[in-house]
DSSP file (Angstrom, degrees, kcal/mol; ACC not computed):
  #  RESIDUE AA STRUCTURE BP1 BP2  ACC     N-H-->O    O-->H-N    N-H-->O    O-->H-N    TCO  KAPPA ALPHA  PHI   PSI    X-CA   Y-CA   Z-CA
    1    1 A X              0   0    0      0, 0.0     2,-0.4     0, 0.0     3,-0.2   0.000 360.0 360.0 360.0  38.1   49.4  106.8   85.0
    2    2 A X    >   +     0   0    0      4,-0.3     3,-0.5     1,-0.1    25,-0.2  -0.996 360.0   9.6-131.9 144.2   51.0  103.6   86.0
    3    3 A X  T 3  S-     0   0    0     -2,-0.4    25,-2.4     1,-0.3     2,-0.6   0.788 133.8 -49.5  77.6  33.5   50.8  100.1   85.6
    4    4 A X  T 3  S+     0   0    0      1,-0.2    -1,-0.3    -3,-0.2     8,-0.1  -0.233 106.6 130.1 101.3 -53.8   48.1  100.7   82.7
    5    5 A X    <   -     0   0    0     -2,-0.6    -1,-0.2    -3,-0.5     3,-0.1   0.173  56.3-122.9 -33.0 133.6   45.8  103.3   84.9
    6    6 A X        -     0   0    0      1,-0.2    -4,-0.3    -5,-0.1     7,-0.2  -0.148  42.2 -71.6 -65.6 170.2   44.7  106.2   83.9
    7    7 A X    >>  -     0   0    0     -6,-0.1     3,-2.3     2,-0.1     4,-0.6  -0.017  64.2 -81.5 -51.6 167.6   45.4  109.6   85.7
    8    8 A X  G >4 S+     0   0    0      1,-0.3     3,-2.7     2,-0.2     5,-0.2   0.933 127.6  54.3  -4.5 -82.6   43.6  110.4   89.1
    9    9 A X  G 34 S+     0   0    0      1,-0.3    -1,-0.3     2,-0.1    -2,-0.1   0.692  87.0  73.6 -56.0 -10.5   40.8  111.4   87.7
   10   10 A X  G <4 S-     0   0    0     -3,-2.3    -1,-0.3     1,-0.2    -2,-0.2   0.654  95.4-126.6 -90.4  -5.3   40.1  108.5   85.7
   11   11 A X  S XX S+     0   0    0     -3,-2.7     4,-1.7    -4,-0.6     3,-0.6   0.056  74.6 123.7 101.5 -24.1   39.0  106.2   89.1
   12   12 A X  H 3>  +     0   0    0     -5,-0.3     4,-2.3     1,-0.3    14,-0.2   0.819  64.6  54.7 -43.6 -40.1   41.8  103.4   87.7
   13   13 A X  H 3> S+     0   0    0      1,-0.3     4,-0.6    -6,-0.3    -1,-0.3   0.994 120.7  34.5 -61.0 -44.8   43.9  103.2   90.9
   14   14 A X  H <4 S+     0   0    0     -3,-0.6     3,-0.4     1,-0.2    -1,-0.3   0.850 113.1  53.6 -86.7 -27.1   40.7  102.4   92.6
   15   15 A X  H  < S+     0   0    0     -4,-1.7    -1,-0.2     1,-0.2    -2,-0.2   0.728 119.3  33.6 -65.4 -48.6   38.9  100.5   90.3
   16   16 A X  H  < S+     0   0    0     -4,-2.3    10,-4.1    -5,-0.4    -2,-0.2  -0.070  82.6 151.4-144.6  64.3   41.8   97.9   89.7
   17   17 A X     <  -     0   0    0     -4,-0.6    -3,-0.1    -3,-0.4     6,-0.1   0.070  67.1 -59.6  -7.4 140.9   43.1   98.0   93.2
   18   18 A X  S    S+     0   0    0      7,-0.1     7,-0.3     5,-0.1     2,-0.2  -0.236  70.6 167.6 -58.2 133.7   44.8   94.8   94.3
   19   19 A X  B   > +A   24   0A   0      5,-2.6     5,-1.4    -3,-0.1     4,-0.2  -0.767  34.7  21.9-136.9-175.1   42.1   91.8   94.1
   20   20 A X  T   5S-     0   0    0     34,-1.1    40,-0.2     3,-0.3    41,-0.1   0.105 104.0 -34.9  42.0-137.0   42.6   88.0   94.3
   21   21 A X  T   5S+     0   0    0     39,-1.2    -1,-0.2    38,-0.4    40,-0.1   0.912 140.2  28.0 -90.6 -16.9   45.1   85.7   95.6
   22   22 A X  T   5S-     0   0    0     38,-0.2    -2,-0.2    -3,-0.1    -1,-0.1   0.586 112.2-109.9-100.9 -12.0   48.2   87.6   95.0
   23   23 A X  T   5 -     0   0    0     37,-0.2    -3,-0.3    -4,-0.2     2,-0.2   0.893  39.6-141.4  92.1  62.9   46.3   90.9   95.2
   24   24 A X  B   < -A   19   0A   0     -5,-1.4    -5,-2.6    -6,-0.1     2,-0.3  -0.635  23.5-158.9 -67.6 131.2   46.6   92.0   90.8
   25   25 A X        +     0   0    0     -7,-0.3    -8,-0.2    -2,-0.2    -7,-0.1  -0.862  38.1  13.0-119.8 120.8   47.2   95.5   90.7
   26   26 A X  S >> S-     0   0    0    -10,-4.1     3,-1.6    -2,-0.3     4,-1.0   0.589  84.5 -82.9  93.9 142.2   46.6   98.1   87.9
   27   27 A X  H 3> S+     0   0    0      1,-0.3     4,-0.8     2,-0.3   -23,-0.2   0.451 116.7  58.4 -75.1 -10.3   44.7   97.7   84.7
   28   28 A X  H 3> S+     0   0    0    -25,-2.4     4,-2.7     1,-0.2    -1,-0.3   0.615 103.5  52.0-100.1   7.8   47.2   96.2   82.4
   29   29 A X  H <> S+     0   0    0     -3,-1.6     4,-0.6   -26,-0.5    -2,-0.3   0.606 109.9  52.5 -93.4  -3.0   47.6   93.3   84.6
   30   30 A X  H  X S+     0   0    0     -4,-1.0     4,-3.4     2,-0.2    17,-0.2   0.711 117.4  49.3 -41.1 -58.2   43.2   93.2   84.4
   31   31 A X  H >X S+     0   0    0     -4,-0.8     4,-1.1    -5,-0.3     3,-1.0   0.958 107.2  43.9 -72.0 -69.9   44.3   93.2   81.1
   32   32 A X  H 3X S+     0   0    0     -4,-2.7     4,-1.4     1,-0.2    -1,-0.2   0.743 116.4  49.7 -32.1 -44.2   46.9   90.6   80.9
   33   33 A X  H 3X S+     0   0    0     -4,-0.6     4,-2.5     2,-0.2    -1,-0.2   0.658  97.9  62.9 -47.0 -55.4   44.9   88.3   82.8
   34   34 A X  H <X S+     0   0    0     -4,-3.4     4,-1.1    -3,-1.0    11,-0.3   0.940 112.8  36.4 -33.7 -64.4   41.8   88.7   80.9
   35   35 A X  H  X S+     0   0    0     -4,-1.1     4,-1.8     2,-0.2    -2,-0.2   0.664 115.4  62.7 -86.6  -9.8   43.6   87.2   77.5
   36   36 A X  H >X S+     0   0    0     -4,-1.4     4,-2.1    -5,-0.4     3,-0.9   0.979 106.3  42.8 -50.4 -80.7   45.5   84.9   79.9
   37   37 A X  H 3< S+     0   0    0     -4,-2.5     6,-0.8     1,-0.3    -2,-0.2   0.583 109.3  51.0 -56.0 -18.0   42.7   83.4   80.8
   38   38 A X  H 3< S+     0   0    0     -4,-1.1     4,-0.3     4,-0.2     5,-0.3   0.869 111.4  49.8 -92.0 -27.6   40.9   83.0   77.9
   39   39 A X  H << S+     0   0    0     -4,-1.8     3,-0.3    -3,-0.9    -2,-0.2   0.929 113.0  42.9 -25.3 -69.4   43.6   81.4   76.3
   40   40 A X  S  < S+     0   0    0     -4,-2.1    -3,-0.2     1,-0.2    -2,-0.1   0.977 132.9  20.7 -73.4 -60.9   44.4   78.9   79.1
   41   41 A X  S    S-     0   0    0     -5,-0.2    -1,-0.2     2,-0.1    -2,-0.1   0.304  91.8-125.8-114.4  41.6   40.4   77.9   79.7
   42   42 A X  S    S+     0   0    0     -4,-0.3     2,-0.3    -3,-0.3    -4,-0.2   0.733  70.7 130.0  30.2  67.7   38.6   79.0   76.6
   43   43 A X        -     0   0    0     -6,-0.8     2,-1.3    -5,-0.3    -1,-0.2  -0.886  48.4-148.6-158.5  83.8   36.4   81.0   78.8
   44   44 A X        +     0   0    0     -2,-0.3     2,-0.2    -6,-0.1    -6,-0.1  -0.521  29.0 150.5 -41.3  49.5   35.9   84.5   78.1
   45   45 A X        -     0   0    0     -2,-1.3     2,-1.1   -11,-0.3    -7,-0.1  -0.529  40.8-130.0-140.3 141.9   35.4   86.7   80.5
   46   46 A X     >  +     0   0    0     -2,-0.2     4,-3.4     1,-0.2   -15,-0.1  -0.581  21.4 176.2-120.0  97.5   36.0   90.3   80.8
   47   47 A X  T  4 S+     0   0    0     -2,-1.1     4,-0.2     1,-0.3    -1,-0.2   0.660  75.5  59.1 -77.2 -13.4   37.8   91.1   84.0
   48   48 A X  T >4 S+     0   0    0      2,-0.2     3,-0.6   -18,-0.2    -1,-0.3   0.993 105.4  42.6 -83.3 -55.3   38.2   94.9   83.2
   49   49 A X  T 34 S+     0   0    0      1,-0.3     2,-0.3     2,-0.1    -2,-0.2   0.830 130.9  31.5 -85.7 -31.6   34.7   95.9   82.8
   50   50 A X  T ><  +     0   0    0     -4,-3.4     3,-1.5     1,-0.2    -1,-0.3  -0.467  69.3 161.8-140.1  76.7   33.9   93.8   85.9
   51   51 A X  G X   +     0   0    0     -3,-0.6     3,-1.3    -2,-0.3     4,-0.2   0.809  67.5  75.4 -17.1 -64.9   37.1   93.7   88.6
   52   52 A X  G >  S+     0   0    0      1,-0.2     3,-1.2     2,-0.1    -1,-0.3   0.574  76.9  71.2 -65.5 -13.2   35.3   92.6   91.3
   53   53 A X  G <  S+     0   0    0     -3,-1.5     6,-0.4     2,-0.2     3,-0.3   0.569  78.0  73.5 -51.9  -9.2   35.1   89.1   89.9
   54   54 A X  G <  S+     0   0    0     -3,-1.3   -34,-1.1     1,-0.3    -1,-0.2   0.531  91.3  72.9 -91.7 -18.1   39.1   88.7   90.8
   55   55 A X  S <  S+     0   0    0     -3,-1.2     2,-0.5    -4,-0.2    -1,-0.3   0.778  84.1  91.2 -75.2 -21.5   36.7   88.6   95.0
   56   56 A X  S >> S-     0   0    0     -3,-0.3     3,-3.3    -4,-0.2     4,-1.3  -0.745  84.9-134.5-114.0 123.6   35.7   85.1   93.9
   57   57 A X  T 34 S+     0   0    0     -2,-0.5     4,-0.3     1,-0.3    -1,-0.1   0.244 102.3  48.4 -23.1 -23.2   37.6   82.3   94.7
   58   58 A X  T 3> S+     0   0    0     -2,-0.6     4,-2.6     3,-0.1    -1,-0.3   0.841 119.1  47.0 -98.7 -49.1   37.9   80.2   91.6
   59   59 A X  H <> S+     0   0    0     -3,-3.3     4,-0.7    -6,-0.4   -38,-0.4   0.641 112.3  50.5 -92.1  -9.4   39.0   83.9   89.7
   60   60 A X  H  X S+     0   0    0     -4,-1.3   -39,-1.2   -40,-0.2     4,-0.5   0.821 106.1  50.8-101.1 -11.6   41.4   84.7   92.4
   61   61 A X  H >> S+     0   0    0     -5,-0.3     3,-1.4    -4,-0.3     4,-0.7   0.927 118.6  45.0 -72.6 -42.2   43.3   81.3   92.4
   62   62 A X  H 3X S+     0   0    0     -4,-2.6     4,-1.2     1,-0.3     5,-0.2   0.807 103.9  55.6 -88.5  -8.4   43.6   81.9   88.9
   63   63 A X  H 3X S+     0   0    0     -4,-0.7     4,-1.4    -5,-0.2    -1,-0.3   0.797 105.6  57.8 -71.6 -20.1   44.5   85.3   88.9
   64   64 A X  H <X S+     0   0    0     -3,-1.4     4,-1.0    -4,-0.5    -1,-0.2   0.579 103.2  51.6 -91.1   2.4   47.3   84.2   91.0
   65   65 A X  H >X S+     0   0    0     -4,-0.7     4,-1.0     2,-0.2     3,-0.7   0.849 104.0  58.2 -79.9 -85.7   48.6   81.7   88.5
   66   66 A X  H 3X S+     0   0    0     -4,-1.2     4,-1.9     1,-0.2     5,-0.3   0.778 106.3  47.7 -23.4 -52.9   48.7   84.1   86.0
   67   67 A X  H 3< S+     0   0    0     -4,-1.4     4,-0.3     1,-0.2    -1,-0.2   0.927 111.5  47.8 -50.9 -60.3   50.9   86.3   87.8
   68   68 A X  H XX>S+     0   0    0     -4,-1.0     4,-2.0    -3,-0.7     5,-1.8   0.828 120.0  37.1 -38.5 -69.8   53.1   83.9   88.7
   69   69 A X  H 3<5S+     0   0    0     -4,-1.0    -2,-0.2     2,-0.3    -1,-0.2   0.847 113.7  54.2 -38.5 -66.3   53.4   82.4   85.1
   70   70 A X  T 3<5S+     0   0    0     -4,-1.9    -1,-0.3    -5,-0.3    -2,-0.2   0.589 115.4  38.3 -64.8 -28.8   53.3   85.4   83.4
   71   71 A X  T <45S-     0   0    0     -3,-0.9    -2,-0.3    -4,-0.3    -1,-0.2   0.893 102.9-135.3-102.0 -55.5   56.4   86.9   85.7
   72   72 A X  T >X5 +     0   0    0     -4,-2.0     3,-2.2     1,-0.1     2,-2.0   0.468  51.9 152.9  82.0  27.0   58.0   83.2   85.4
   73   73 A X  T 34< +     0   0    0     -5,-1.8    -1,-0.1     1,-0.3    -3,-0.1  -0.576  61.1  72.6 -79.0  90.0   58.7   83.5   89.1
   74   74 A X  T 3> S+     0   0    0     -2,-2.0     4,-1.3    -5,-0.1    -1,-0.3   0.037  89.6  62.8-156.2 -40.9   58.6   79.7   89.3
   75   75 A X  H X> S+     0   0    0     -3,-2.2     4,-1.1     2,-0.2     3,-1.1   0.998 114.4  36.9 -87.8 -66.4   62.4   80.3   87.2
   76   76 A X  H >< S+     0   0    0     -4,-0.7     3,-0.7     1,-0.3    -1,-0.2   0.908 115.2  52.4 -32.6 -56.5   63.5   82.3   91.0
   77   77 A X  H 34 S+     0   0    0      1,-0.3    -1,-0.3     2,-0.2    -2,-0.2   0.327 101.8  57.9 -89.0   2.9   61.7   80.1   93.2
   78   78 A X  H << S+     0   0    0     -4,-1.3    -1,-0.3    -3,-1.1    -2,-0.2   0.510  94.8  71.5 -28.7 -43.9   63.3   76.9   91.8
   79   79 A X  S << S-     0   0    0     -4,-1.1     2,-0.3    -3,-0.7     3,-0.2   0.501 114.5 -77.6 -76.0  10.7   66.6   78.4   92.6
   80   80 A X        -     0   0    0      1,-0.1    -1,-0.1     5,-0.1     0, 0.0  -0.776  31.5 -94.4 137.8 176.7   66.2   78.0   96.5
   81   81 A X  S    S+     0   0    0     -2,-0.3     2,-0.2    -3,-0.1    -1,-0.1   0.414  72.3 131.2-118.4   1.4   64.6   79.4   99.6
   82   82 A X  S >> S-     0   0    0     -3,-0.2     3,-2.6     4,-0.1     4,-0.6  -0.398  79.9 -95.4 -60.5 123.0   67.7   81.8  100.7
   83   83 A X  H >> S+     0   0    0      1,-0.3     3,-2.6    -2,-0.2     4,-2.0   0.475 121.7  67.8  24.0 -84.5   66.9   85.7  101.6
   84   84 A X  H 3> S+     0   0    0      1,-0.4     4,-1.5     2,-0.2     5,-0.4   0.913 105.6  36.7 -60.1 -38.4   67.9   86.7   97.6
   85   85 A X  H <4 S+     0   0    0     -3,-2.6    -1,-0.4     2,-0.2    -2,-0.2   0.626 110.3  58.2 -93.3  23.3   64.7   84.7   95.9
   86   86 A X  H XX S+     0   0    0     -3,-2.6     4,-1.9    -4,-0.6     3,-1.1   0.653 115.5  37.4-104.5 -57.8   62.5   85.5   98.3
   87   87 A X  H 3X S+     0   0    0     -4,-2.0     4,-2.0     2,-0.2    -2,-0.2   0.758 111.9  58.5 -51.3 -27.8   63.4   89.2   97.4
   88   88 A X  H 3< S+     0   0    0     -4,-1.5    -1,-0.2    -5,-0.3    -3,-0.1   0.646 109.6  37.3 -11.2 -68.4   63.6   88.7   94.3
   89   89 A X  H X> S+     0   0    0     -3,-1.1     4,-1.4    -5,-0.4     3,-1.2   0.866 115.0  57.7 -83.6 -50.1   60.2   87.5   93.8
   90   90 A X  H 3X S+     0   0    0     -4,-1.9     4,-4.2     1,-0.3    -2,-0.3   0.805 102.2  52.0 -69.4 -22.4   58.8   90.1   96.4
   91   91 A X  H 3< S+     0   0    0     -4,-2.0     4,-0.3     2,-0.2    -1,-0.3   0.283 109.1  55.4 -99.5  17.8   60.3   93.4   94.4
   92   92 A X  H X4 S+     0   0    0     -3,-1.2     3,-0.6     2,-0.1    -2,-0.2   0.602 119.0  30.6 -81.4 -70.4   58.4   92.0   91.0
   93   93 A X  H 3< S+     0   0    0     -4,-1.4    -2,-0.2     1,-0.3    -3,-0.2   0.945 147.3   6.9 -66.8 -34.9   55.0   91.8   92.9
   94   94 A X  T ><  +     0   0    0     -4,-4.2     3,-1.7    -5,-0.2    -1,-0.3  -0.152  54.9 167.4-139.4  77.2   56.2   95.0   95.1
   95   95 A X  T <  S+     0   0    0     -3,-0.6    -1,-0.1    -4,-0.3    -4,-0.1   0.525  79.7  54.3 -28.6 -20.2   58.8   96.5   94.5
   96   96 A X  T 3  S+     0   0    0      2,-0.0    -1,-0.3     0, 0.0    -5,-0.1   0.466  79.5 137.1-115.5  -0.4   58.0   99.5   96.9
   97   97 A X    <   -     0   0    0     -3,-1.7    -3,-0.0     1,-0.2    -6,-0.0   0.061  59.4-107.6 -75.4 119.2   57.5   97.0   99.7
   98   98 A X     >  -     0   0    0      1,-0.1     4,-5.0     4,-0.0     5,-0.4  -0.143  15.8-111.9 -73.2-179.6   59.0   98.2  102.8
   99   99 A X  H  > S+     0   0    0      2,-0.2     4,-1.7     1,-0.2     5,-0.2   0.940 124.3  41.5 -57.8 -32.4   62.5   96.8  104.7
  100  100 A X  H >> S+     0   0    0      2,-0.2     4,-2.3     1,-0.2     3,-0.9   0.997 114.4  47.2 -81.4 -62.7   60.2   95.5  107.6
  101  101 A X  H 3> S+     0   0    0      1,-0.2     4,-4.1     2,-0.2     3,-0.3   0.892 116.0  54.3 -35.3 -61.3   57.2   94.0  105.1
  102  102 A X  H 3X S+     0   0    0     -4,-5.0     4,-1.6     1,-0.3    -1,-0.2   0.817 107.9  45.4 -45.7 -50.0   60.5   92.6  103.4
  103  103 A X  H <X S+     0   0    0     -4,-1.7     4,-1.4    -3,-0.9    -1,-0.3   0.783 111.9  50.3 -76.8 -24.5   61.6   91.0  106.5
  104  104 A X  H  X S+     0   0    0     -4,-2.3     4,-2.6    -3,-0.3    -2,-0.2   0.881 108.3  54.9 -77.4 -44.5   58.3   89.5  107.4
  105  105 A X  H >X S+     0   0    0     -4,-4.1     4,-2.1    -5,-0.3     3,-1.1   0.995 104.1  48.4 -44.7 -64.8   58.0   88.1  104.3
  106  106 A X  H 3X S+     0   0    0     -4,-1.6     4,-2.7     1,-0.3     5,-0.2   0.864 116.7  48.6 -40.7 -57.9   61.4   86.3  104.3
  107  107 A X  H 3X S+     0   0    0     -4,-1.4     4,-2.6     1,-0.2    -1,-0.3   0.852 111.2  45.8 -64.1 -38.4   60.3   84.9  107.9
  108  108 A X  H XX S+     0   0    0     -4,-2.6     3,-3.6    -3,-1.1     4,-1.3   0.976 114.0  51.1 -78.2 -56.6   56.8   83.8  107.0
  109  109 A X  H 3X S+     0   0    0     -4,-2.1     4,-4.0     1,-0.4    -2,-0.2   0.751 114.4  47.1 -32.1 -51.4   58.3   82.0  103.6
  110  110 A X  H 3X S+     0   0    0     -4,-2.7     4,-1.7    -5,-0.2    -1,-0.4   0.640 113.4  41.9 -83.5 -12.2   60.7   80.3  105.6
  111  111 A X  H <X S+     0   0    0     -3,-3.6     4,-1.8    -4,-2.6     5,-0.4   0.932 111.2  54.9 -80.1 -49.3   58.6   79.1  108.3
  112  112 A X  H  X S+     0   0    0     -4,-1.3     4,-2.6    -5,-0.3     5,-0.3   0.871 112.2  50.2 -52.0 -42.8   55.9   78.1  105.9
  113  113 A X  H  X S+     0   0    0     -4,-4.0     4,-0.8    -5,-0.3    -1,-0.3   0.931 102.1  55.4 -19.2 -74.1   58.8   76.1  104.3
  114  114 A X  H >X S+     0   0    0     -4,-1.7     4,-1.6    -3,-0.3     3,-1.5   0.990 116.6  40.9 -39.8 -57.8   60.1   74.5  107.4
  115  115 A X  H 3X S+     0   0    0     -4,-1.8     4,-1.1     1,-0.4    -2,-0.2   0.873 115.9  44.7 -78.4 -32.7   56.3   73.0  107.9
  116  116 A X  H 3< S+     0   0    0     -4,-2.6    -1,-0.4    -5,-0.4    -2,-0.2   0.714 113.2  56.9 -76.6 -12.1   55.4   72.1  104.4
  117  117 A X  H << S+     0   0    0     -3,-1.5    -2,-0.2    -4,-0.8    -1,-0.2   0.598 107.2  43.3-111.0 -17.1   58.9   70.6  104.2
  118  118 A X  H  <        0   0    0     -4,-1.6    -2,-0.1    -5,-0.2    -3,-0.1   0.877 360.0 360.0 -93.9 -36.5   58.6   68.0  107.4
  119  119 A X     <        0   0    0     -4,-1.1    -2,-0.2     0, 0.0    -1,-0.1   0.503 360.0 360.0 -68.2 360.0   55.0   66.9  106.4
């Protein structure tokens, strides 16, 4: 009964399970996503009744847009690459994230930073 999903029994956790490029979790973000995307590329498509479409490359780049957009973490990650927007941004996509995942994150941001940032 979170994040749109029905109880246990109702298969939701497992049925919309993290998919695509940011890994969208939980059936109202199927659902957001859905009218996102039919908005943005007049393309209809019904990502609830068929999940597993968020596995193919073209619907998991855009599913990772959406997220992004849709959260406005673009408004965080404008303010800088310091420790606090990198958490920031990670406890909206996981809040439950452990201290160590949290600290691997930071490090990968910031190296992938350093290297996009000399090229």
């Amino acid at each position: 009964n979170r994040i749109g999903n029905g109880d246990v029994a109702s298969g939701d956790g497992w049925k919309y399970r993290g998919r695509g490029g940011k890994q969208l979790t939980g059936k109202s973000n199927y659902k957001g996503f859905k009218l996102w995307h039919t908005k943005t590329f007049n393309e209809e498509i019904d990502f609830v009744s068929t999940p597993n479409l968020l596995g193919e490359a073209k619907y998991a780049a855009r599913s990772a847009a959406y997220f992004w957009l849709a959260h406005s973490l673009y408004d965080i990650a404008d303010k800088g690459i310091e420790n606090k927007q990198i958490n920031a941004i990670t406890n909206i996509i996981n809040l439950y994230d452990s201290d160590d995942g949290k600290k691997e994150r930071r490090n990968n941001v910031k190296k992938i930073y350093k290297v996009l940032s000399t090229n």
